[in-house]
N, C-alpha and C positions, 0 to 999 in steps of 0.2 A: 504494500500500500504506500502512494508518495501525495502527501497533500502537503505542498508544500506552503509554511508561513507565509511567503512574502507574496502569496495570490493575494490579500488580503489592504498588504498594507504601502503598495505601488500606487495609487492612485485615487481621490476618492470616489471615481464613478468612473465603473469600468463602462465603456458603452458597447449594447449590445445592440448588433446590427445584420439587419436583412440586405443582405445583394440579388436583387433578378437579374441586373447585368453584369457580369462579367466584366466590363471594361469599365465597371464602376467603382471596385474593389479596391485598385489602386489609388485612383486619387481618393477616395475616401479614407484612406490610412494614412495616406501624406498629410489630409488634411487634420487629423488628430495628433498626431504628432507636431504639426507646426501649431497648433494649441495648445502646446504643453499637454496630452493626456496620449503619452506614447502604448498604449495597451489597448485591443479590440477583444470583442468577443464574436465571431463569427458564429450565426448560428445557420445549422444545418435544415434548414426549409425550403431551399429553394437547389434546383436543378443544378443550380452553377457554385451552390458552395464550396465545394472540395475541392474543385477549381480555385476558385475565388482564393482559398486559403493559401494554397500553394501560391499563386502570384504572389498575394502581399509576402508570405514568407522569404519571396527569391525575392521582389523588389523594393521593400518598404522594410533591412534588417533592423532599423532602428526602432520597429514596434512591437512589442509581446500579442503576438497571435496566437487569439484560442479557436476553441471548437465548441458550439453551444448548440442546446438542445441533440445531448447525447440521449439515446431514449432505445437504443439498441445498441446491445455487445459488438456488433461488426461493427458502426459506427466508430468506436473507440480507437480503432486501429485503423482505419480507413481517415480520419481523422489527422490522425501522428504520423501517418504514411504521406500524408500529404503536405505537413507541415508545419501543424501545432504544437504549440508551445506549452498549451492548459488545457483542459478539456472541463466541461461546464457540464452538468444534467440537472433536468428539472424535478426527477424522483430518484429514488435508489431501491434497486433490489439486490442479492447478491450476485445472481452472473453480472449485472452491468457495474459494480463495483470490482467484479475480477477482474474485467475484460479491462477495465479501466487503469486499473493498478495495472496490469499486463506490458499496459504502452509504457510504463518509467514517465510517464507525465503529472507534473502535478494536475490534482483534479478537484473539484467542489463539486460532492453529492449534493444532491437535495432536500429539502427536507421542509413538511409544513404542519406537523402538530408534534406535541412534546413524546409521543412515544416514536415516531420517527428519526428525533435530535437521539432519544437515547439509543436507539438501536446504531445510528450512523458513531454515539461514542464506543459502543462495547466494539464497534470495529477499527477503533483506535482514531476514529476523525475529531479533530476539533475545530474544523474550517468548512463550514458549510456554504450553500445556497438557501435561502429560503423566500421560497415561489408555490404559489401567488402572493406576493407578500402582500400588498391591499386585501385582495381575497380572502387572508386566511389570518387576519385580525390585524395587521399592518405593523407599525413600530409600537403599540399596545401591548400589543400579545409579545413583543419581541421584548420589550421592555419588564414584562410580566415575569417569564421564564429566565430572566437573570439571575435573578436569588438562588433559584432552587438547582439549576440548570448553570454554574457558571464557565463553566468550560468549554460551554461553546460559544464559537463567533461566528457570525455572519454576514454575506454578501447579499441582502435581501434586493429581489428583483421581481417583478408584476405593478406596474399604476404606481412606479415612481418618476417625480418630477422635481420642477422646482418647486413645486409651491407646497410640497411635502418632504422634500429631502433631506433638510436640517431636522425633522424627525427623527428619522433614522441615523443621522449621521452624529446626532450627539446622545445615543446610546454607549454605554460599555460594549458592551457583547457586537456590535459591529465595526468592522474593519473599512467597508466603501459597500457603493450602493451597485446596482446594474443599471442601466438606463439606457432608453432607445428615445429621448431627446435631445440627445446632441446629434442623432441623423435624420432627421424628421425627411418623408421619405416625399416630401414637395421638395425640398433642396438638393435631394438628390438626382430626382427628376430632372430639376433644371440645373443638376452640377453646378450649384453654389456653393461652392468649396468653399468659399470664404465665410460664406452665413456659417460652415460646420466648424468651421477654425474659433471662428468666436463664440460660438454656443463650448467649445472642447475650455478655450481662456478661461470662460467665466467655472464651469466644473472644476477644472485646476486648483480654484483660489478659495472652494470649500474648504471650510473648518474640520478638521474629526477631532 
């Protein structure tokens, strides 16, 4: 099993982002990087991701490229074969946390209610996902299971923004947030690299 610390404490909002084009991947990771937030989380929903991964991998070395929405065991390796750096899932069972440990990549299981968090500990995690995070009681419920639960930290992501992020981000128990508002997918459309550069500046300059 490799879940390594420092998924947590690179950046305070990792952004998580959809590519349908292919020829969009690139500049869109150039463009997080020149706003200061050198880390993506690539998630696997679209035809052209493993694709997608591998470009930024070979053209953009200056960014920590993951693999998100691991939800199948071949994914894991199909993932790290292509380029990733971390691998992200929205739940956990045990083959997808084998297959996961398998690749030598750092990973962040899932996890969204407190016997979930315990199972992801008795298998040695203390770095999680937790999604739907709005869904499944928000920075409340995250907030709640501190006490009792203090070993674990989280990268909560579902229905965060700015107008709730300093919620979660001035929790104990979390590390950075996920978020799929720094690529708002009108910018991407029209390849406003710049609109993404400065939505990445202003997440940079969060507080944790």
């Amino acid at each position: 099993m490799t879940n390594s610390p420092s998924l947590l404490d690179r950046v305070p909002v990792i952004p998580v982002v959809v590519v349908d084009n292919l020829g969009d991947a690139v500049p869109v990771a150039r463009a997080l990087v020149a706003g200061g937030i050198p880390m993506i989380e690539l998630t696997l929903r679209t035809p052209c991701a493993l694709d997608a991964i591998k470009a930024i991998a070979t053209e953009v070395p200056e960014i920590c490229v993951g693999a998100g929405t691991i939800v199948e065991p071949v994914q894991a390796a199909q993932a790290a074969d292509a380029g990733a750096q971390f691998l992200v899932s929205p739940g956990s069972t045990e083959t997808l946390l084998k297959a996961m440990s398998d690749t030598g990549l750092p990973h962040l299981p899932g996890a969204a209610t407190v016997s979930e968090v315990l199972f992801l500990l008795e298998h040695g995690y203390r770095e999680l996902k937790f999604f739907p995070a709005e869904a499944s009681g928000g920075a409340k419920f995250l907030g709640s299971i501190h006490s009792p639960v203090p070993a674990a930290r989280f990268c909560p992501t579902g229905g965060i923004s700015t107008s709730n992020v300093g919620d979660y981000l001035s929790l104990p128990n979390v590390g950075c947030v996920g978020g799929s508002w720094l690529t708002p997918a009108d910018a991407v459309k029209q390849q406003d690299w710049d609109r993404i550069s400065g939505l990445a500046r202003e997440a940079a300059t969060l507080a944790r």
